[in-house]
Residue frames as a rotation matrix with the C-alpha (Angstrom) as fourth column:
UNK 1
-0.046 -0.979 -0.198 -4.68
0.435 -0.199 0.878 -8.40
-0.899 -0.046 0.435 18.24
UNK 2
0.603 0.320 -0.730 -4.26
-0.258 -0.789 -0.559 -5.77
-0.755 0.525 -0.393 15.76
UNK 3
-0.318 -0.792 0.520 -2.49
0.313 0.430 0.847 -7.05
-0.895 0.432 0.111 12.51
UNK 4
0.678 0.122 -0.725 -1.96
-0.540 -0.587 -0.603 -5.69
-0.500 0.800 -0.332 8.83
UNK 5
-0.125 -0.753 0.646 -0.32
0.113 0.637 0.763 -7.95
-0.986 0.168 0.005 6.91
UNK 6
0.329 0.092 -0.940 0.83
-0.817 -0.472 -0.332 -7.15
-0.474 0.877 -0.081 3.08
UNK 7
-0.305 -0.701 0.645 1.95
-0.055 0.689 0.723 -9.45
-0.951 0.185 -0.248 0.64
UNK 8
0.803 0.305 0.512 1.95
0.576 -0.180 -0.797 -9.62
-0.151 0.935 -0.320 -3.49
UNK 9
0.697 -0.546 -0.465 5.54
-0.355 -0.826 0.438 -8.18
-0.623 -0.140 -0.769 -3.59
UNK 10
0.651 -0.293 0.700 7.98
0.369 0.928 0.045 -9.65
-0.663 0.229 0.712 -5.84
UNK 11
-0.645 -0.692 -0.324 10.85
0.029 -0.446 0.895 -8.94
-0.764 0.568 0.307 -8.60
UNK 12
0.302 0.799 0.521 9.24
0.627 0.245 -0.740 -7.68
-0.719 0.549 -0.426 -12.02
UNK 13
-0.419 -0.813 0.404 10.29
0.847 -0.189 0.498 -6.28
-0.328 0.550 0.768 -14.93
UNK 14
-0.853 0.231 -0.469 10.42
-0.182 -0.972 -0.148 -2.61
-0.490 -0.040 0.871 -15.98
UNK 15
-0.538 0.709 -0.457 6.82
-0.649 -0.002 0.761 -2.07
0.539 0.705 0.461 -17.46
UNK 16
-0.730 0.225 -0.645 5.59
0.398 0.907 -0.134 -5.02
0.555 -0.355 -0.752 -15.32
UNK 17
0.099 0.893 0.439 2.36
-0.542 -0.322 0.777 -5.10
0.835 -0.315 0.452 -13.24
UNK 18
-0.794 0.237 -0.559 2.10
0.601 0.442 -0.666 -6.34
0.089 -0.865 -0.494 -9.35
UNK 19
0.405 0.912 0.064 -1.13
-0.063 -0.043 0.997 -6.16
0.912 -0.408 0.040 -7.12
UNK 20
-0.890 -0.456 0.018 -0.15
-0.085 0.126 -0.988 -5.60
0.449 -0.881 -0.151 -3.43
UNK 21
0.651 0.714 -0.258 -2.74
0.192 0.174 0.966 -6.73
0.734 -0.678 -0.024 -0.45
UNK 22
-0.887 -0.321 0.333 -2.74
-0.279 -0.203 -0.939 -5.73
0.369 -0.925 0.091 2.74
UNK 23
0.154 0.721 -0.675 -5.36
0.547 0.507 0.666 -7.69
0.823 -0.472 -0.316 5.36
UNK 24
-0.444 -0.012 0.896 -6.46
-0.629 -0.708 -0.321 -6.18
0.638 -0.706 0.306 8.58
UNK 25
0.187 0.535 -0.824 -7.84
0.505 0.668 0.547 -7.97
0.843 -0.518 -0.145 11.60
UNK 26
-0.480 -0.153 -0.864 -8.24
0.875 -0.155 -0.458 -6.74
-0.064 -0.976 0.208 15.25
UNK 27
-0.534 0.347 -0.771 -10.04
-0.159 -0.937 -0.312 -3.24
-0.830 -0.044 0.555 14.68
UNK 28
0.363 0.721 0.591 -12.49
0.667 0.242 -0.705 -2.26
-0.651 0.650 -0.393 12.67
UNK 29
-0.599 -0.714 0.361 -11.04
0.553 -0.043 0.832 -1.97
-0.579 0.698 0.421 9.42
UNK 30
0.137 0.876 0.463 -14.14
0.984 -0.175 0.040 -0.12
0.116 0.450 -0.885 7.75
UNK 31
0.309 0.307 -0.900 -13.80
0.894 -0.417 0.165 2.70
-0.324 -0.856 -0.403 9.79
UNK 32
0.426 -0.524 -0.737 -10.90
0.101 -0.783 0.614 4.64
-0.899 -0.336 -0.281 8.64
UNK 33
0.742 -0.588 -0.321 -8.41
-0.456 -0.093 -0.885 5.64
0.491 0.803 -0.338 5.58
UNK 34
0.824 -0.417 0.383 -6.01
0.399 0.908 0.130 3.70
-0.402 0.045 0.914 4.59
UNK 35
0.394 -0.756 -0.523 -2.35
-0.896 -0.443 -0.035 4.53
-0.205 0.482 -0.852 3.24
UNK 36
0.653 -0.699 0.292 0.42
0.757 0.589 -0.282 2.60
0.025 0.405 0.914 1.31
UNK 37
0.786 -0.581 -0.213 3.73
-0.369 -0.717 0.592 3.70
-0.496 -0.386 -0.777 2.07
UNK 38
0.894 -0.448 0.029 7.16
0.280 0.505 -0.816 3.16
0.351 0.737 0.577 0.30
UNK 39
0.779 -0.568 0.265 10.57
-0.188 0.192 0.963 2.74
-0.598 -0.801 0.043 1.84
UNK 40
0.724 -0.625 -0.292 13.69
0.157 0.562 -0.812 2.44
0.672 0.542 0.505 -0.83
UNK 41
0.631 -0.532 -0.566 16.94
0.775 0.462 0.430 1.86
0.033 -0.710 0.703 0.45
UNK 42
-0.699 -0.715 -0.018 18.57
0.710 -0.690 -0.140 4.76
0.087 -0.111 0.990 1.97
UNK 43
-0.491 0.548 0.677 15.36
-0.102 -0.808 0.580 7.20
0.865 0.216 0.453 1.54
UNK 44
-0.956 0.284 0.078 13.16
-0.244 -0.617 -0.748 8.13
-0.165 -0.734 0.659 3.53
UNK 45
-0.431 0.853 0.294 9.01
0.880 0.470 -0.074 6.36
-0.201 0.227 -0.953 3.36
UNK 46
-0.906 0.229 -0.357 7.22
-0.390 -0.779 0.490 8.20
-0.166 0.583 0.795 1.31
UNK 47
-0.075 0.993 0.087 3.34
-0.444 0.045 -0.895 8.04
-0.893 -0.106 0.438 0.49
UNK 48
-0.847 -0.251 0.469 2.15
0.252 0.586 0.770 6.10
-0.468 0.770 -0.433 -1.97
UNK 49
-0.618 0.774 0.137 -1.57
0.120 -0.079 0.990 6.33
0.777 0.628 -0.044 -1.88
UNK 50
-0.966 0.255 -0.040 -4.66
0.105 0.246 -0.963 6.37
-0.236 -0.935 -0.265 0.05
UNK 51
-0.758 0.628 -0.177 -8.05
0.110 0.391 0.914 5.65
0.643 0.673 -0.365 0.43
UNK 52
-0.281 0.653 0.703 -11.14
-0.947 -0.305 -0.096 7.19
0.152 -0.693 0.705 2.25
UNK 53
-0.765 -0.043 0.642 -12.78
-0.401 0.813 -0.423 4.70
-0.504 -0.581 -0.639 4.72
UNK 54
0.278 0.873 -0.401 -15.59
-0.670 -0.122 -0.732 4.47
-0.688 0.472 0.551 1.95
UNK 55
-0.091 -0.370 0.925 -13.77
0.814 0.507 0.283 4.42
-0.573 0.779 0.255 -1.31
UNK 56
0.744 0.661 -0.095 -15.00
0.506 -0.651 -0.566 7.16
-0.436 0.373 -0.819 -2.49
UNK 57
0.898 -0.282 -0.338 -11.62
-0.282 -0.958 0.050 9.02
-0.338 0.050 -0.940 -2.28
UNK 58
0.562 -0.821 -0.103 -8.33
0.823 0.542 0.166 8.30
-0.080 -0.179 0.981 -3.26
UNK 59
0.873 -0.474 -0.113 -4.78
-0.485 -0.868 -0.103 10.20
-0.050 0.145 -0.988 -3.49
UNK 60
0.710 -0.682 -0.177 -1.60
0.638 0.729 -0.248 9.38
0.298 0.063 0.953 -4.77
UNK 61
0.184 -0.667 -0.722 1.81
0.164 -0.703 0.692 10.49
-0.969 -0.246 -0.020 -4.59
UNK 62
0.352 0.071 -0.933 2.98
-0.736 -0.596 -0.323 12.52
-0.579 0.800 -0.157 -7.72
UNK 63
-0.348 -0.548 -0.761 5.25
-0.926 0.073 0.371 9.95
-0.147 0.834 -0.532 -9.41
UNK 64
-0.675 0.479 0.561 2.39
0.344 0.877 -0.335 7.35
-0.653 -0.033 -0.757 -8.97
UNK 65
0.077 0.974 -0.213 -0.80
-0.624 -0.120 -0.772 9.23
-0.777 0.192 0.599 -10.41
UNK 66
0.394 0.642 -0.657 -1.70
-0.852 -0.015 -0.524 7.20
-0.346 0.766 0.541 -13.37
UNK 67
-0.429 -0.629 -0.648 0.55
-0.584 0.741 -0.331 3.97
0.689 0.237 -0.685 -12.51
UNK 68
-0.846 0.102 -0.523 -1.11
0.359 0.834 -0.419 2.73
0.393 -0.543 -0.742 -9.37
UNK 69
0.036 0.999 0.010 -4.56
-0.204 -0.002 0.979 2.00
0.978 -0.037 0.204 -8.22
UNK 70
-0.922 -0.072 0.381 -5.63
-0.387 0.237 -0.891 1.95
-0.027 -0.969 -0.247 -4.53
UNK 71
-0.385 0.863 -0.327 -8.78
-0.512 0.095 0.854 0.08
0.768 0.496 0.405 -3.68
UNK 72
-0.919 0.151 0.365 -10.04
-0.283 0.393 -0.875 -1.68
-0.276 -0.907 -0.319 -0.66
UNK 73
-0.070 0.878 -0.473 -12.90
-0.061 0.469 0.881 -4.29
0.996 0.091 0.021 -0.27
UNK 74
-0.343 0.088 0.935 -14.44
-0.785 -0.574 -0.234 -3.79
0.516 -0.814 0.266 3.40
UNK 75
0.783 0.579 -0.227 -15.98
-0.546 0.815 0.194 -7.22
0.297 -0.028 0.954 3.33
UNK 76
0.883 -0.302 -0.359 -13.20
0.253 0.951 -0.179 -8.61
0.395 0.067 0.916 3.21
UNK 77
0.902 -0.335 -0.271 -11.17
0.159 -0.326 0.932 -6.55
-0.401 -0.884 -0.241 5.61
UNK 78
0.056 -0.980 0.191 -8.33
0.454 0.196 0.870 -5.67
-0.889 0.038 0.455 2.88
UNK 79
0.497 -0.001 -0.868 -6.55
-0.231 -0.964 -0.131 -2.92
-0.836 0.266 -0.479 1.01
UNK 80
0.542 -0.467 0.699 -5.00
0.840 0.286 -0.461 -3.37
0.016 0.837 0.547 -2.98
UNK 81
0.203 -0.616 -0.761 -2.45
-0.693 -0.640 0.332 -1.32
-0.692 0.460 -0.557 -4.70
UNK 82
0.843 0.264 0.468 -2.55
0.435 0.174 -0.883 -1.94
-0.315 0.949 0.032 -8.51
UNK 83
0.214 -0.758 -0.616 0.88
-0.195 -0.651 0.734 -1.26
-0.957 -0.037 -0.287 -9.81
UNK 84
0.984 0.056 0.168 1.17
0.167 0.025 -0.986 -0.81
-0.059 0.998 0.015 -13.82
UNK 85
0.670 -0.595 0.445 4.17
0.192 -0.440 -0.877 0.36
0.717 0.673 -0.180 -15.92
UNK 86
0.877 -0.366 -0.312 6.57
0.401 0.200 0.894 -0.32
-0.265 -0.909 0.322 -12.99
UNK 87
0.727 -0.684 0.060 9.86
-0.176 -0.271 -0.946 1.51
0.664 0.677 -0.317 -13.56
UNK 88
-0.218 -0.972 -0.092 13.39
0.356 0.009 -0.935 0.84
0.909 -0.236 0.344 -11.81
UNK 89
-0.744 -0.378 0.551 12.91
-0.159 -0.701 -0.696 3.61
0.649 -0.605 0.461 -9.13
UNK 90
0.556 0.649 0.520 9.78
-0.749 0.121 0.651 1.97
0.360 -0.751 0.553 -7.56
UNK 91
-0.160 -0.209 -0.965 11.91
0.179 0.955 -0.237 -0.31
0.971 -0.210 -0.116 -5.76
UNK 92
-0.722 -0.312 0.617 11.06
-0.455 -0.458 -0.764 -0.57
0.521 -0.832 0.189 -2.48
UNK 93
-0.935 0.190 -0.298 9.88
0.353 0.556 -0.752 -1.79
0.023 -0.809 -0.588 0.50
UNK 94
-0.561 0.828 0.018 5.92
0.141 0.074 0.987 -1.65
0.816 0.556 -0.159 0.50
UNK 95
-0.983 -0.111 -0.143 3.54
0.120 0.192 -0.974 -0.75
0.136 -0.975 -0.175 3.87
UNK 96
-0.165 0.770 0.616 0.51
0.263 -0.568 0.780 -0.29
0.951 0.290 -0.109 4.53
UNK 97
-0.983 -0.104 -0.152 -0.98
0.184 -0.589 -0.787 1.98
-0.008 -0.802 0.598 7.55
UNK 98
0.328 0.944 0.023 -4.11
0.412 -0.165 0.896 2.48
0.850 -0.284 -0.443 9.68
UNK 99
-0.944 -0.180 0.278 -4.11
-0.110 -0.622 -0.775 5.62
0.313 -0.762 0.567 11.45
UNK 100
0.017 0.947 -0.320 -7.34
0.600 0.246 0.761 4.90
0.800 -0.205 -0.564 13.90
UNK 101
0.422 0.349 0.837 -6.51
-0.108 -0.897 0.428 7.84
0.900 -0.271 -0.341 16.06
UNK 102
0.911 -0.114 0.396 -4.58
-0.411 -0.185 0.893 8.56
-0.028 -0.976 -0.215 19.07
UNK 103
-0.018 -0.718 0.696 -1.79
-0.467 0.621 0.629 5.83
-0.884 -0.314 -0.347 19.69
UNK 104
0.517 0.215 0.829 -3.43
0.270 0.878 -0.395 3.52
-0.813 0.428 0.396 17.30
UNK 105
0.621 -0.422 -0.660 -1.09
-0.781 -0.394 -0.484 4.19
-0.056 0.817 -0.575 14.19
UNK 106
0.489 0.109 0.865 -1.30
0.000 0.992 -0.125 0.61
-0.872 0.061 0.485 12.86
UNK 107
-0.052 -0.425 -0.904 1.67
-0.982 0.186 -0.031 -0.74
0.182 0.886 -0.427 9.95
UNK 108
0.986 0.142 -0.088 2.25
-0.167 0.874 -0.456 -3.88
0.012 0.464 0.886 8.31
UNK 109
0.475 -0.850 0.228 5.59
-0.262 0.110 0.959 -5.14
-0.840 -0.515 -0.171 8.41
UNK 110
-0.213 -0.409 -0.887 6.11
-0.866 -0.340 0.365 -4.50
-0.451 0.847 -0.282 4.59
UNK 111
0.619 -0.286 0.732 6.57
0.567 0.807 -0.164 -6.73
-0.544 0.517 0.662 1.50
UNK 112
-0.432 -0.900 0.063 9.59
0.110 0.017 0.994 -6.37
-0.895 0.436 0.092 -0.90
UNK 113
0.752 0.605 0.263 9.18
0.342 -0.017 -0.940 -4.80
-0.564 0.796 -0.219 -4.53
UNK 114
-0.385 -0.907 0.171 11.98
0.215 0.092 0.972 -5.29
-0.897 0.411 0.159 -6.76
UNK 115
0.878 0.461 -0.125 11.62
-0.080 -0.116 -0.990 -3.85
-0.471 0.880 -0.065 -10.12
UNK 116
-0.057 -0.914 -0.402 14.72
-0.621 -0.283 0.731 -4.80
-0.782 0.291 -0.552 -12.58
UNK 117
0.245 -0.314 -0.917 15.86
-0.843 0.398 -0.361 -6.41
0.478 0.862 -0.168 -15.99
């Protein structure tokens, strides 16, 4: 059974720092790029990041570059997002995603990131 599961969400204050995980199981997680996705209320999910099936590569969206790290340990079958200097407007619902081709377009079922005073 294919599962992605995220978790490391939480309230934090502007400037604050969170670490999101996201585990895989059921497919081979190694294989493919990875994405983090973002969801605020009312908007529309938006990219966060991503990560060749290496490491090698990464990409953010614009109002991330230089606030959040993607990373991924293959051993251990699970993707990070480093989040620095959090501000107000990153609230939102966290995802991650494994597109493995065809059908297979594979999400977690989110974690919650509150950023406020």
């Amino acid at each position: 059974q294919v599962q992605l599961v995220e978790s490391g969400g939480g309230l934090v204050q502007p400037g604050g720092s969170l670490r999101l995980s996201c585990a895989a199981s059921g497919f081979r997680f190694s294989r493919y790029t990875t994405y983090w996705y973002r969801q605020a209320l009312g908007k529309e999910r938006e990219l966060v990041a991503a990560i060749t099936s290496s490491g090698s590569k990464t990409n953010y969206g614009d109002s991330m570059k230089g606030r959040f790290t993607i990373s991924r340990d293959n051993a251990k079958n699970t993707v990070y997002l480093q989040m620095d200097s959090l501000k107000p407007e990153d609230t939102a619902v966290y995802y991650c995603k494994v597109f493995a081709g065809g059908q297979n377009d594979y999400w977690g079922q989110g974690t919650q990131v509150t950023v406020s005073s």
